[in-house]
C-alpha positions in Angstrom: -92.5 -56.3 56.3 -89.8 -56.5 58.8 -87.3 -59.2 57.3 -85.6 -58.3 54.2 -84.9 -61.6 51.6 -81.2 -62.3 52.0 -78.2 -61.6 49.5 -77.6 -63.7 46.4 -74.3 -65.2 47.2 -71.9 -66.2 44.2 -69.6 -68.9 44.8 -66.6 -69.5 42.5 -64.3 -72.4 42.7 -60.8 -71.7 42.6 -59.6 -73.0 39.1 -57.4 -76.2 38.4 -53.9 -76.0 38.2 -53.2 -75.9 34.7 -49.7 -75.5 32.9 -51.2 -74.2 29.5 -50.7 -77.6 27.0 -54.3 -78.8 27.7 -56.2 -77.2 24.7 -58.9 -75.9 26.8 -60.0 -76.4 30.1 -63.3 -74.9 31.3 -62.4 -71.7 32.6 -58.9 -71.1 30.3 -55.7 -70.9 31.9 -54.1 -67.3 32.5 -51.0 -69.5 33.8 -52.4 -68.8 37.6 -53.4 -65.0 37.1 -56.3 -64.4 39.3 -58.0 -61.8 36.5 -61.7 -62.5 35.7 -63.8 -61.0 33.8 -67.6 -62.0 33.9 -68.8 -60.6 30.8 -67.8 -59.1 27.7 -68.5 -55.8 28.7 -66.1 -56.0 31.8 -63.3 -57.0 29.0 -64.1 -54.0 27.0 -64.2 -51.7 30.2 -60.1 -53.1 30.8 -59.5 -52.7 27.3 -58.5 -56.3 27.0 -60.8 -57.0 23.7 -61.3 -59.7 22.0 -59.2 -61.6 24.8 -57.6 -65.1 23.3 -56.9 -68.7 25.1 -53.6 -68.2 27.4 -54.3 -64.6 28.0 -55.2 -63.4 31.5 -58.7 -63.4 32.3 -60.0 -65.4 29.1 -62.8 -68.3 30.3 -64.8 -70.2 27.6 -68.2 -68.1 28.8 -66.5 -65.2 27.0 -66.4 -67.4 24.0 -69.5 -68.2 22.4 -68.4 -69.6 19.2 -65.7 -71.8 20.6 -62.8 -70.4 18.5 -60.8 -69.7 21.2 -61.2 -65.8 20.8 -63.7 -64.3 23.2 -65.4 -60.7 23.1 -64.7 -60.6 19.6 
């Protein structure tokens, strides 16, 4: 009973440089804004619902239809 299980650790790579005329690149550009949001709820919570492509923050696991509105 003495050693406790470590941590989880959550690694996130640092996105690609992206100037906004790709359509869509895995985790949406915010033009190099370092806002995240990991669910839906955390968008709510900032007020920022339904987030779109471009916008600050906006990654494609907040859009589960693919319509390029997330938290909708």
């Amino acid at each position: 009973m003495g050693s406790a299980a470590p941590a989880a650790r959550v690694t996130v790579p640092p996105a690609a440089e992206d100037d906004g005329t790709s359509g869509g690149s895995g985790s949406g550009g915010g033009g190099g804004s370092s806002t995240y949001y990991a669910n839906c709820s955390a968008v709510r919570a900032a007020g920022a619902d339904p987030i779109r492509v471009g916008r600050p923050g906006y990654g494609r696991h907040l859009d589960r239809d693919g319509d390029g509105v997330g938290c909708e």
